[in-house]
C-alpha positions in Angstrom: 176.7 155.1 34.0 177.4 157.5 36.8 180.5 157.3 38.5 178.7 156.3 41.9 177.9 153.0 39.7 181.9 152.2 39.6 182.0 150.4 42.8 185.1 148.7 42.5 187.6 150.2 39.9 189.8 147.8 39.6 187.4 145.5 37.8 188.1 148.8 34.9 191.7 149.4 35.4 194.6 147.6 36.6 198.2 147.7 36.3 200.6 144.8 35.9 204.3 144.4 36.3 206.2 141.7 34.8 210.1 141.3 34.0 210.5 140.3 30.2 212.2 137.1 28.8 213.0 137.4 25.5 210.5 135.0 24.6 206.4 134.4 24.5 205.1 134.6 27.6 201.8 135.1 29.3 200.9 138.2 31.4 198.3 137.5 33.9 196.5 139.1 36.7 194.6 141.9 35.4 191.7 140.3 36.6 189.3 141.0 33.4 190.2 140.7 30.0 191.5 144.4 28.7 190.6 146.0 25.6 193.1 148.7 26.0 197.5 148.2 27.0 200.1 151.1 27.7 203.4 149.0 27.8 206.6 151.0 28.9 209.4 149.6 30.0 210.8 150.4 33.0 214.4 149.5 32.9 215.2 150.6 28.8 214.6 153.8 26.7 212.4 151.8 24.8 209.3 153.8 23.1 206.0 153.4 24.9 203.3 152.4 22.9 199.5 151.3 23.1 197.7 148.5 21.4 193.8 148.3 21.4 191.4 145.4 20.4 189.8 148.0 18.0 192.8 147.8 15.6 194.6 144.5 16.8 197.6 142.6 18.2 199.8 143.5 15.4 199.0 147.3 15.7 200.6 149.7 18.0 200.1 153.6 18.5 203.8 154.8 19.6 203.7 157.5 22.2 207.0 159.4 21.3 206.7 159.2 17.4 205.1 160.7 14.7 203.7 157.6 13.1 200.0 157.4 12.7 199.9 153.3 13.5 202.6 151.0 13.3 202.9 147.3 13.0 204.5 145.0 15.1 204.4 141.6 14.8 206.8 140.1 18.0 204.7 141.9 21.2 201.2 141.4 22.3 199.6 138.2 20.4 196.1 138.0 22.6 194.3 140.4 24.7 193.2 137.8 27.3 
């Protein structure tokens, strides 16, 4: 696929805000369903970290670390 064949890039990427709540909640508005997340917050010093549906929910590759692959069971549950 050339790049000429991308008419629309957001149906490839898109960012979404959201404000946390502690609990489960639904992020929508992507518009497609992803296979790839960055998550960062925006108002902590919290790591960033990415999560693919290649290795799972429950997996996450941390940005500012020198682990390999973690797991974390409390974040991103579905890639929707």
């Amino acid at each position: 696929m050339a790049y000429t064949d991308i008419d629309k890039p957001s149906d490839y990427f898109n960012t979404v805000l959201y404000t946390g709540t502690g609990s489960s909640q639904g992020i929508t508005g992507v518009g497609f369903q992803p296979d790839f997340l960055w998550v960062k917050s925006r108002s902590n010093a919290d790591y960033h970290y990415f999560q693919d549906v290649v290795r799972g929910v429950t997996k996450q590759l941390n940005t500012n670390t020198n682990a390999a692959e973690t797991s974390y069971t409390n974040g991103v549950t579905a890639f929707g």
